[in-house]
PQR file with spaces between the fields and no chain letter, atoms N, CA, C, O and H, PARSE charges and radii, in Angstrom:
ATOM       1  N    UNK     1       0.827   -1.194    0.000 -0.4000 1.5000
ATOM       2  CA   UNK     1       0.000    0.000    0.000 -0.0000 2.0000
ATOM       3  C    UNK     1       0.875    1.265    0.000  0.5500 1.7000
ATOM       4  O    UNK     1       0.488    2.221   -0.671 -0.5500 1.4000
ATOM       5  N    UNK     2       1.679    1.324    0.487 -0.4000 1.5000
ATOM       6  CA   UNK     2       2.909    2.795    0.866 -0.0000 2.0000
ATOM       7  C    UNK     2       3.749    2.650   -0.609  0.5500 1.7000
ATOM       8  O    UNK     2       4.162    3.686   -1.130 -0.5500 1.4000
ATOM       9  H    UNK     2       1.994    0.547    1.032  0.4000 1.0000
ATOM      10  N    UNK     3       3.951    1.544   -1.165 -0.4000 1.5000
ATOM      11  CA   UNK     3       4.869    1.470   -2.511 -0.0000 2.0000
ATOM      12  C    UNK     3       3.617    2.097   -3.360  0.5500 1.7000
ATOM      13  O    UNK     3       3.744    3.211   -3.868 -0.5500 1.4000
ATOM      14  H    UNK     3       3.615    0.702   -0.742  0.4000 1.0000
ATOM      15  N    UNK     4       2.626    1.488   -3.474 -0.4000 1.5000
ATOM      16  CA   UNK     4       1.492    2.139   -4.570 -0.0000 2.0000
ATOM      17  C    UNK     4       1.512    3.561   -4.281  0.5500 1.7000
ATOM      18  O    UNK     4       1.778    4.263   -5.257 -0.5500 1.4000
ATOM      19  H    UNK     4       2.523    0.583   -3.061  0.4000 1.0000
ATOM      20  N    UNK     5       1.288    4.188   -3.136 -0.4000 1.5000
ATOM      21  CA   UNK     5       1.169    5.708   -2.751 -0.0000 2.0000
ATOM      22  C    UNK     5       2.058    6.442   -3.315  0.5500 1.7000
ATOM      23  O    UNK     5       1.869    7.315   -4.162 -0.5500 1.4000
ATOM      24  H    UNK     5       1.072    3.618   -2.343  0.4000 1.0000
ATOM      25  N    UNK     6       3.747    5.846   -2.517 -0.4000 1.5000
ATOM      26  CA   UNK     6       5.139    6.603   -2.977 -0.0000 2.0000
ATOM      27  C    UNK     6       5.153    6.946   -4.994  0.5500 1.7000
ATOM      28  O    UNK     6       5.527    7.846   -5.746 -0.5500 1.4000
ATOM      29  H    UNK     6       3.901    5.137   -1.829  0.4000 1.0000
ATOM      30  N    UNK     7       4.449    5.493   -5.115 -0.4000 1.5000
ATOM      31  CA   UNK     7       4.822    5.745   -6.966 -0.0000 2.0000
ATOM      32  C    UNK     7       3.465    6.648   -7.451  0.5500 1.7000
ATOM      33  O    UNK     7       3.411    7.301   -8.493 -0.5500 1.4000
ATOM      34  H    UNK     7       4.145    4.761   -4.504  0.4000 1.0000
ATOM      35  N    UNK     8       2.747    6.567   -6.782 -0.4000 1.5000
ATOM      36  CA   UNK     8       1.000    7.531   -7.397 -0.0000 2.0000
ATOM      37  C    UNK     8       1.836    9.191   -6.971  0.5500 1.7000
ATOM      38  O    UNK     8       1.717   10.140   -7.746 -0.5500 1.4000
ATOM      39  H    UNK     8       2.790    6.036   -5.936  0.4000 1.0000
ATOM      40  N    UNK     9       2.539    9.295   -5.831 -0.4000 1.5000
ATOM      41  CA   UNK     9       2.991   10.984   -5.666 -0.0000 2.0000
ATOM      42  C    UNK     9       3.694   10.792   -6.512  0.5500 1.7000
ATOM      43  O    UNK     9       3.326   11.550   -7.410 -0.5500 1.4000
ATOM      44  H    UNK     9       2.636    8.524   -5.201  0.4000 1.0000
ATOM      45  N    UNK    10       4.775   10.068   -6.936 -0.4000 1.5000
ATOM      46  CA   UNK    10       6.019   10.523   -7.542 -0.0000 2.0000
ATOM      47  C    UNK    10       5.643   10.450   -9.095  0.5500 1.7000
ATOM      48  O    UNK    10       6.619   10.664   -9.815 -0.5500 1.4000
ATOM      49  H    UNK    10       5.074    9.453   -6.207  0.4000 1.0000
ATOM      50  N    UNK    11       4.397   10.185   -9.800 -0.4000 1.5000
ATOM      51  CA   UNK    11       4.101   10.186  -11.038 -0.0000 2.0000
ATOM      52  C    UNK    11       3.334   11.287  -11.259  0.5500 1.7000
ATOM      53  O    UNK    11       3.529   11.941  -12.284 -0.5500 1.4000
ATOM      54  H    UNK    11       3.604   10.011   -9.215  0.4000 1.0000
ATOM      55  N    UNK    12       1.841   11.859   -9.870 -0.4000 1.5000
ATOM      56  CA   UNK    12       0.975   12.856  -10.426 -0.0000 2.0000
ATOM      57  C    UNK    12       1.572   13.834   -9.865  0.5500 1.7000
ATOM      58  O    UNK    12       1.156   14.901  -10.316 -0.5500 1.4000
ATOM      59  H    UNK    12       1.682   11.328   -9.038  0.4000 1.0000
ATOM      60  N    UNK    13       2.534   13.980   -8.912 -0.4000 1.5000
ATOM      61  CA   UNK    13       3.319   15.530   -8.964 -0.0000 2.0000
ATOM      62  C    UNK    13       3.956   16.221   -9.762  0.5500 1.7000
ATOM      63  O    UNK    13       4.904   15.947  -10.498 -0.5500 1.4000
ATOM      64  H    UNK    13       2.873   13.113   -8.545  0.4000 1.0000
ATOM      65  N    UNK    14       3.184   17.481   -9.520 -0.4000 1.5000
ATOM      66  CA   UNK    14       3.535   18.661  -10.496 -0.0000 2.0000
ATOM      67  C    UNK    14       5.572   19.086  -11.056  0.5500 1.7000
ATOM      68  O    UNK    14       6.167   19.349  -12.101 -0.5500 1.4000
ATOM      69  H    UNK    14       2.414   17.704   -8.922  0.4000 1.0000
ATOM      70  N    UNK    15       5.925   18.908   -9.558 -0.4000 1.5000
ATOM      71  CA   UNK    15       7.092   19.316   -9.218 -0.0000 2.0000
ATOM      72  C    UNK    15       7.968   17.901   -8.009  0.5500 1.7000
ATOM      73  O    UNK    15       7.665   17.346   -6.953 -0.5500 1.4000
ATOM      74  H    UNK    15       5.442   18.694   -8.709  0.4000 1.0000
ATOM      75  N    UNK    16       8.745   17.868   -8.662 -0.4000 1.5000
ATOM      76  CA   UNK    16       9.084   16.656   -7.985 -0.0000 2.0000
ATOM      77  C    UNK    16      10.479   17.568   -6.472  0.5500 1.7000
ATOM      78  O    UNK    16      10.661   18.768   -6.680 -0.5500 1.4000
ATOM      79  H    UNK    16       8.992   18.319   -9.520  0.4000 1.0000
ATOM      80  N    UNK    17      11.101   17.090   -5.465 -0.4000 1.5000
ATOM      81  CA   UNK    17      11.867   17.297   -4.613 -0.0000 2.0000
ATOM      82  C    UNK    17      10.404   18.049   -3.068  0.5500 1.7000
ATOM      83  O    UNK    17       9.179   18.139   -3.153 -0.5500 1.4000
ATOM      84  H    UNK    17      10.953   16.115   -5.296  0.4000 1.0000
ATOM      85  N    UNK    18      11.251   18.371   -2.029 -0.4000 1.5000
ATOM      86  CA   UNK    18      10.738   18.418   -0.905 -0.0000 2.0000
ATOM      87  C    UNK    18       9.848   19.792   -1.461  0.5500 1.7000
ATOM      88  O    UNK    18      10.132   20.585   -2.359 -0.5500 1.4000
ATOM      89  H    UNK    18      12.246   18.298   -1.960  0.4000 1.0000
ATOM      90  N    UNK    19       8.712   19.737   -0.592 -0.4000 1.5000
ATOM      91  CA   UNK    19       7.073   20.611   -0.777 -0.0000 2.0000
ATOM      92  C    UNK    19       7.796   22.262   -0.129  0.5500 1.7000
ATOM      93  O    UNK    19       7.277   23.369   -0.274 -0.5500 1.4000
ATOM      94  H    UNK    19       8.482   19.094    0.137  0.4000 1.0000
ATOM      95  N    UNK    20       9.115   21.942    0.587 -0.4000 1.5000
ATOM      96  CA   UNK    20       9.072   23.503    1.698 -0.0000 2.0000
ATOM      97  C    UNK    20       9.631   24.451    0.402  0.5500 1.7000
ATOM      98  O    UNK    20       9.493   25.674    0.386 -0.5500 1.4000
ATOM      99  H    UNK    20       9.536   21.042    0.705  0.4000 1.0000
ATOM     100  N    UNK    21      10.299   23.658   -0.702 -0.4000 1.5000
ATOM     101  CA   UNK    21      10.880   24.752   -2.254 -0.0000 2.0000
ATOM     102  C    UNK    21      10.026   25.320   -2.884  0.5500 1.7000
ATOM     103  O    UNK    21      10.382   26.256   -3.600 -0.5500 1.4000
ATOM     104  H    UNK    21      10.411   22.664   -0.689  0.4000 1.0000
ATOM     105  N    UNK    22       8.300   24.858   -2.816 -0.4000 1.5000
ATOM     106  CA   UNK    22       7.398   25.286   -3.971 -0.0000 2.0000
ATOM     107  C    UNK    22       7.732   26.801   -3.942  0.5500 1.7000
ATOM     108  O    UNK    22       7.872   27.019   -5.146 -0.5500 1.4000
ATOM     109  H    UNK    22       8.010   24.098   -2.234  0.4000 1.0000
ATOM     110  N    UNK    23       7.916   27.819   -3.398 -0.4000 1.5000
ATOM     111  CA   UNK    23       7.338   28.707   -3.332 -0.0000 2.0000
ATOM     112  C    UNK    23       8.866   29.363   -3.810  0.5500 1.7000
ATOM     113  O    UNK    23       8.728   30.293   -4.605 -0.5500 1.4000
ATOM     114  H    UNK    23       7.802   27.641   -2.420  0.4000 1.0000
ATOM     115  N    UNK    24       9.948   29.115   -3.545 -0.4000 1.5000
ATOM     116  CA   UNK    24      11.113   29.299   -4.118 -0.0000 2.0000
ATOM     117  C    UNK    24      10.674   28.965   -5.454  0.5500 1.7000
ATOM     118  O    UNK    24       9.903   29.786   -5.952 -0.5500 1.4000
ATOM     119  H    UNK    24      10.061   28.359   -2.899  0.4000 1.0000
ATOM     120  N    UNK    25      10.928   28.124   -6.040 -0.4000 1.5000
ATOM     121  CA   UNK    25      10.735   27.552   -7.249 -0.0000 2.0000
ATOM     122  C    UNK    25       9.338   28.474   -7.804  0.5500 1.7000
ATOM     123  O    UNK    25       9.192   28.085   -8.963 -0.5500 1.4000
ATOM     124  H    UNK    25      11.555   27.458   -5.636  0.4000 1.0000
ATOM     125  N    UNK    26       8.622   29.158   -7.609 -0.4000 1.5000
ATOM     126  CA   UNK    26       7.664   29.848   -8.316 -0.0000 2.0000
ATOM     127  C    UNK    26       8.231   31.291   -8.652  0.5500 1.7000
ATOM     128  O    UNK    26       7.817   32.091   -9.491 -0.5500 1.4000
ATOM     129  H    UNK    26       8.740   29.474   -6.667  0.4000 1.0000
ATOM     130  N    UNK    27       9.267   31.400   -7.787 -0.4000 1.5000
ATOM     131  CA   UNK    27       9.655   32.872   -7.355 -0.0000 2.0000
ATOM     132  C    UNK    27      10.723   33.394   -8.517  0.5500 1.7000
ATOM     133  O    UNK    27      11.045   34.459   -9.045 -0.5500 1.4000
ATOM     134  H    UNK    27       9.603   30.750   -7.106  0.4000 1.0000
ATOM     135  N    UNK    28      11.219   31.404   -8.618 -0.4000 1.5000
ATOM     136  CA   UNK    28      12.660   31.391   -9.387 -0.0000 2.0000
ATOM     137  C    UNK    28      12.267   31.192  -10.309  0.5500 1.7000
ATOM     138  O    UNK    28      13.158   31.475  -11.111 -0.5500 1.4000
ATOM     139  H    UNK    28      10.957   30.539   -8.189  0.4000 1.0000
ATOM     140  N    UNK    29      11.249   30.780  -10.927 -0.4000 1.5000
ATOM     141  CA   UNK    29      10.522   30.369  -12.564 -0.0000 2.0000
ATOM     142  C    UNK    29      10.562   32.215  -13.289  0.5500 1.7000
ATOM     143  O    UNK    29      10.827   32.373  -14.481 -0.5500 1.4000
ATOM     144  H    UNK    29      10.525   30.550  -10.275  0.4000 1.0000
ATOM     145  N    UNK    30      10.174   33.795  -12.089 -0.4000 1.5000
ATOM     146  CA   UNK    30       9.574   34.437  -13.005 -0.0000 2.0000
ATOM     147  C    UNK    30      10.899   35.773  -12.465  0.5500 1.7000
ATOM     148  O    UNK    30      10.725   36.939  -12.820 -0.5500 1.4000
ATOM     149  H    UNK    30       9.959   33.667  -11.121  0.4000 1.0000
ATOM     150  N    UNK    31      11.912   35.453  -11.769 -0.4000 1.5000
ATOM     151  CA   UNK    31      12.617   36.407  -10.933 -0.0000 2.0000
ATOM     152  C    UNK    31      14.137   35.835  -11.176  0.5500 1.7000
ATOM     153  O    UNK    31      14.311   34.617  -11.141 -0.5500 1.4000
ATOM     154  H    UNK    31      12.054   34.506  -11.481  0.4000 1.0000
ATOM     155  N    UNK    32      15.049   36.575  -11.380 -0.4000 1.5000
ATOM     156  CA   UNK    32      16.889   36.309  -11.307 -0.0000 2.0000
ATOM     157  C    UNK    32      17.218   36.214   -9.956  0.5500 1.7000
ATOM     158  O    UNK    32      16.715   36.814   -9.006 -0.5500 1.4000
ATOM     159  H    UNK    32      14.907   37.565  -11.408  0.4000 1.0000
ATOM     160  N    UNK    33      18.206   35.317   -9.978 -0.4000 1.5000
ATOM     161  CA   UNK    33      19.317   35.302   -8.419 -0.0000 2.0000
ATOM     162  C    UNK    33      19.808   36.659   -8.415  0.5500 1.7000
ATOM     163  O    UNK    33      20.131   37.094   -7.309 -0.5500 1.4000
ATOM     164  H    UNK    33      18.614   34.830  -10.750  0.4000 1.0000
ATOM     165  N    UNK    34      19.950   37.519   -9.539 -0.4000 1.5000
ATOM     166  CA   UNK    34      20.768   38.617   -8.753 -0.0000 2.0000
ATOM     167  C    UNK    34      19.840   39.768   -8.338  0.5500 1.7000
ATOM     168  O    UNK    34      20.200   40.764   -7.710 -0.5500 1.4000
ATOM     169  H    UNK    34      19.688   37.165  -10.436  0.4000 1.0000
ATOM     170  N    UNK    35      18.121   39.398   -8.939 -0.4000 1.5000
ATOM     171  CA   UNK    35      17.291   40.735   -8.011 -0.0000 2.0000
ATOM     172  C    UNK    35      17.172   39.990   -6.750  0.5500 1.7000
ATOM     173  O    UNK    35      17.489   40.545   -5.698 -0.5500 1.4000
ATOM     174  H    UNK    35      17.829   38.589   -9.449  0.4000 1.0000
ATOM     175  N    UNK    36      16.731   38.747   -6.765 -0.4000 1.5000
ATOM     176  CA   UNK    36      16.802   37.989   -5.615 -0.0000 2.0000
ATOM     177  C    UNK    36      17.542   38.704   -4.465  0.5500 1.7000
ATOM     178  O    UNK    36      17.023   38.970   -3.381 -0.5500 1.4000
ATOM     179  H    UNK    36      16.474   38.295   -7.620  0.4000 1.0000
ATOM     180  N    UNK    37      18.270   38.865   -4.670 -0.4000 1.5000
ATOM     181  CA   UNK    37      19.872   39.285   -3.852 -0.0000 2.0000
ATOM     182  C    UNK    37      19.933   40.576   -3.875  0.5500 1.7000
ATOM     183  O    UNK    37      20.637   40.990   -2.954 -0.5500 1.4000
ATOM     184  H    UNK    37      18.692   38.649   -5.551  0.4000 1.0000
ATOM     185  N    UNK    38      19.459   41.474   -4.592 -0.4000 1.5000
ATOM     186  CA   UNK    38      19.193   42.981   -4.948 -0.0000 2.0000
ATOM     187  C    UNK    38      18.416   43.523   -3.410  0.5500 1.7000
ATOM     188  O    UNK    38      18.713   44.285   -2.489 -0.5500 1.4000
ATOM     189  H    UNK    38      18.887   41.138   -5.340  0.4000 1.0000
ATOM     190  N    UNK    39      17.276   42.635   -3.774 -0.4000 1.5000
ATOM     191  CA   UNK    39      15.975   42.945   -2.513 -0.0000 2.0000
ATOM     192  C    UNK    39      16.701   42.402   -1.144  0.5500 1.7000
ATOM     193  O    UNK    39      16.721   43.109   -0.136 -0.5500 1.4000
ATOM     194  H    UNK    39      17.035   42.016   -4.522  0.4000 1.0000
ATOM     195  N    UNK    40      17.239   41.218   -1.175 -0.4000 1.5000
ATOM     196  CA   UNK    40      17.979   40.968    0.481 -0.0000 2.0000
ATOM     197  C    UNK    40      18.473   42.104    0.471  0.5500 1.7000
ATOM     198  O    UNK    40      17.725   42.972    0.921 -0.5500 1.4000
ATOM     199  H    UNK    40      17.222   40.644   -1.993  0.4000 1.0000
ATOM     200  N    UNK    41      19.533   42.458    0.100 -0.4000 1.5000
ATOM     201  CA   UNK    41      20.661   43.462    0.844 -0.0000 2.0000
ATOM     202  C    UNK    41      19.546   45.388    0.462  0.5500 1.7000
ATOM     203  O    UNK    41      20.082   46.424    0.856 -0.5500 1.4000
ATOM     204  H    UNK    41      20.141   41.753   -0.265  0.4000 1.0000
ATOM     205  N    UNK    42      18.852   45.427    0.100 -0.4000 1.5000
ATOM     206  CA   UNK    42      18.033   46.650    0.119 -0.0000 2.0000
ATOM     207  C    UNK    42      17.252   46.665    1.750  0.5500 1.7000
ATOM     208  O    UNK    42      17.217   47.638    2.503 -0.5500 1.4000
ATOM     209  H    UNK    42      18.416   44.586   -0.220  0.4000 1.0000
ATOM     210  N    UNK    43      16.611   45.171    2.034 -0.4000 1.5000
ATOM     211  CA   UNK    43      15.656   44.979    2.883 -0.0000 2.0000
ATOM     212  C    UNK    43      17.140   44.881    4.010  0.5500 1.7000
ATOM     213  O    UNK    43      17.010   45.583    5.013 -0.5500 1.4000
ATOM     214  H    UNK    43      16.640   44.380    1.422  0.4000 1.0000
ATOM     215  N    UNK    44      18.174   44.271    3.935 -0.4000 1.5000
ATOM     216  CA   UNK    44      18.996   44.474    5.387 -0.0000 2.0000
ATOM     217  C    UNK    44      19.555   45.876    5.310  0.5500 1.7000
ATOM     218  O    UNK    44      20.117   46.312    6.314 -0.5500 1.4000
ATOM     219  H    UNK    44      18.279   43.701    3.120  0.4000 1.0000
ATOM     220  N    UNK    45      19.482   46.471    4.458 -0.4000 1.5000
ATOM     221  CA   UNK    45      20.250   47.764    4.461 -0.0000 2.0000
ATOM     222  C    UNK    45      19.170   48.989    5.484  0.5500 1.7000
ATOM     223  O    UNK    45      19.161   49.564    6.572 -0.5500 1.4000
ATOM     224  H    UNK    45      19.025   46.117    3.642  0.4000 1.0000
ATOM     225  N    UNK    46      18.653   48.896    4.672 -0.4000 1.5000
ATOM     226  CA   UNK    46      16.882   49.410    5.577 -0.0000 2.0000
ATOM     227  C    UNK    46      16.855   49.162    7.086  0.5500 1.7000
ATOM     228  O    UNK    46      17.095   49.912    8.032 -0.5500 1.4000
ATOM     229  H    UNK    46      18.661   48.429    3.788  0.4000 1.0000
ATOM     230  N    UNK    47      16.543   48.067    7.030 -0.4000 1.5000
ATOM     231  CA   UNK    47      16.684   47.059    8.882 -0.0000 2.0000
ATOM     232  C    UNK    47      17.621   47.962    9.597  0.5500 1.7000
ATOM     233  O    UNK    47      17.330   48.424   10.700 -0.5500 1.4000
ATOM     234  H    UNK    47      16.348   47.458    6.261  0.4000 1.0000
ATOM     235  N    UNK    48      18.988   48.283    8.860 -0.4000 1.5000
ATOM     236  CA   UNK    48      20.197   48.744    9.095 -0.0000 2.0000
ATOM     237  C    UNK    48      20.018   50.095    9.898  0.5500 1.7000
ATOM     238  O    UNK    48      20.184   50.244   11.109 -0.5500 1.4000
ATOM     239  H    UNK    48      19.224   47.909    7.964  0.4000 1.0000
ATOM     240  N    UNK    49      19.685   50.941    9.071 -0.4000 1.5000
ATOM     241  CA   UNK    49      19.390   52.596    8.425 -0.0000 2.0000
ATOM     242  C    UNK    49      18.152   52.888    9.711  0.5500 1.7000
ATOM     243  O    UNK    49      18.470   53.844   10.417 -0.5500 1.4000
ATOM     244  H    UNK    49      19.550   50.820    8.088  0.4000 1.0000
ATOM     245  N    UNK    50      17.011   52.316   10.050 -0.4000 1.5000
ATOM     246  CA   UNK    50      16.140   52.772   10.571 -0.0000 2.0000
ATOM     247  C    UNK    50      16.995   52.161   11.815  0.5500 1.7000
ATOM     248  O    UNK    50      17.347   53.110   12.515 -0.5500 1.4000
ATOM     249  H    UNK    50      16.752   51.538    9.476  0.4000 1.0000
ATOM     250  N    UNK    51      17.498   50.822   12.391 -0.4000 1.5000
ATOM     251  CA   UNK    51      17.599   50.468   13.638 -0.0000 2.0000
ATOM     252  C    UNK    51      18.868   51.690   14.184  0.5500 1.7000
ATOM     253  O    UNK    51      19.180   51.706   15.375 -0.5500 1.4000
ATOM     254  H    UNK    51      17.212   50.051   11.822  0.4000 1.0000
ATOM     255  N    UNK    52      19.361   52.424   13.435 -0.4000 1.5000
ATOM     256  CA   UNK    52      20.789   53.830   13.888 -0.0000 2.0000
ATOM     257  C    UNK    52      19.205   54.758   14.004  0.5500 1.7000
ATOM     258  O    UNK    52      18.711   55.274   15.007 -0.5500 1.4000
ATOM     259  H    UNK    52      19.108   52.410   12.468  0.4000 1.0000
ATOM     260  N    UNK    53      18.835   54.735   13.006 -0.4000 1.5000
ATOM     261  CA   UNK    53      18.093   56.141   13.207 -0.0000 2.0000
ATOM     262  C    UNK    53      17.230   55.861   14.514  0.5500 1.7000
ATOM     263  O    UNK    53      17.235   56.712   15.403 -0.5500 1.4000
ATOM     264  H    UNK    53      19.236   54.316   12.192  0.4000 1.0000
ATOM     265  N    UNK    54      16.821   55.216   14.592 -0.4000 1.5000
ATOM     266  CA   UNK    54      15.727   54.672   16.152 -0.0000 2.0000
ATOM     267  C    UNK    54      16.873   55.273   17.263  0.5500 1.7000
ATOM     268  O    UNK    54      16.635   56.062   18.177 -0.5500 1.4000
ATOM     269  H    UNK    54      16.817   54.525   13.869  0.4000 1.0000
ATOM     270  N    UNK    55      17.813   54.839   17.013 -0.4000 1.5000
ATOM     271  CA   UNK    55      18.687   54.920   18.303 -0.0000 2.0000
ATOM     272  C    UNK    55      19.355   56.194   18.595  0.5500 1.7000
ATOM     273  O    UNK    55      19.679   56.791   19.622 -0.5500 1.4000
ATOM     274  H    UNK    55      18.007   54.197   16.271  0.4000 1.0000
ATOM     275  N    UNK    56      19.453   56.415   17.242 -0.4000 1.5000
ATOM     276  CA   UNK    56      19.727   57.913   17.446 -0.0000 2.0000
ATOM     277  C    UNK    56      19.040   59.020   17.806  0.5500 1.7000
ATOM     278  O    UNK    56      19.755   59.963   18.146 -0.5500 1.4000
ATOM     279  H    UNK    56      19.190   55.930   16.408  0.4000 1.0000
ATOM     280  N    UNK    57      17.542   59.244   17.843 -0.4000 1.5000
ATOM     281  CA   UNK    57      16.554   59.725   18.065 -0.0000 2.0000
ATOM     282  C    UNK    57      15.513   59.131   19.356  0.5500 1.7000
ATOM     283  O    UNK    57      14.533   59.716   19.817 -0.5500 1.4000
ATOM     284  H    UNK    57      16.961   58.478   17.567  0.4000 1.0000
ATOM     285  N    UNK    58      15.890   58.209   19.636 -0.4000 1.5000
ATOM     286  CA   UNK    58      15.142   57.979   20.584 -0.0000 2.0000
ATOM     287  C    UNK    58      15.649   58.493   22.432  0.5500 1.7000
ATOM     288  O    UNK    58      16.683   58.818   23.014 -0.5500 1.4000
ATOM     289  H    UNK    58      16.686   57.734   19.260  0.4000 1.0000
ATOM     290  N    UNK    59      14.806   58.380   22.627 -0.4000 1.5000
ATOM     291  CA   UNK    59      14.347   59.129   24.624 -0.0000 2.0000
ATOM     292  C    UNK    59      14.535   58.299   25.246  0.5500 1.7000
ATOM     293  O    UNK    59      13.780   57.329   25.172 -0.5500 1.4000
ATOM     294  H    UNK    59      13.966   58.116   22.154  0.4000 1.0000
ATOM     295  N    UNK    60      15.699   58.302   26.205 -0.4000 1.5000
ATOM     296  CA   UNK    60      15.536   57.555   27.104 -0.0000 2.0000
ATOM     297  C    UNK    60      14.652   57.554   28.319  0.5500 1.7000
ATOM     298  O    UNK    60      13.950   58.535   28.566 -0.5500 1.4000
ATOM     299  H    UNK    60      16.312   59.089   26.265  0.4000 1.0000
ATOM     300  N    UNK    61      14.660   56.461   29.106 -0.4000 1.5000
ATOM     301  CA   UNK    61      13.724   56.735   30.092 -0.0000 2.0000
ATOM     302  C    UNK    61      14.243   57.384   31.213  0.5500 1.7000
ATOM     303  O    UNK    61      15.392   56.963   31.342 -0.5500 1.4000
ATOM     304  H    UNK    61      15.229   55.664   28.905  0.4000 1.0000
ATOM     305  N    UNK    62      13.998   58.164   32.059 -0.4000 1.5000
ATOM     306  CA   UNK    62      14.498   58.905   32.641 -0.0000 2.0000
ATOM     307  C    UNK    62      13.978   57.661   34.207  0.5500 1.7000
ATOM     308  O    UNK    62      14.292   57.956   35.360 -0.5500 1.4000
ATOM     309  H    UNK    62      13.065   58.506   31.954  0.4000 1.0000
């Protein structure tokens, strides 16, 4: 029964390897590794930029 199952997924799946990539793999079908990588270092640069500015502007508690 588990051999019939294993070969029924591994024939009617869309996309074969582990289910946690689908969403990589959709991202990577319509997007480049190097915007990929564009948007990380924009989005840590940011993270960056506001967590100085917070600190720099912020009140301590008295």
């Amino acid at each position: 029964m588990e051999a019939a199952k294993a070969a029924s997924e591994k024939t009617f799946s869309p996309r074969s390897g582990p289910r946690r990539y689908k969403l990589y793999d959709r991202i990577k079908d319509h997007v480049s590794l190097r915007t990929i990588d564009i948007v990380i270092a924009v989005t840590a640069a940011l993270i960056i930029v506001l967590l100085v500015y917070g600190i720099a502007t912020g009140n301590p508690a008295p």
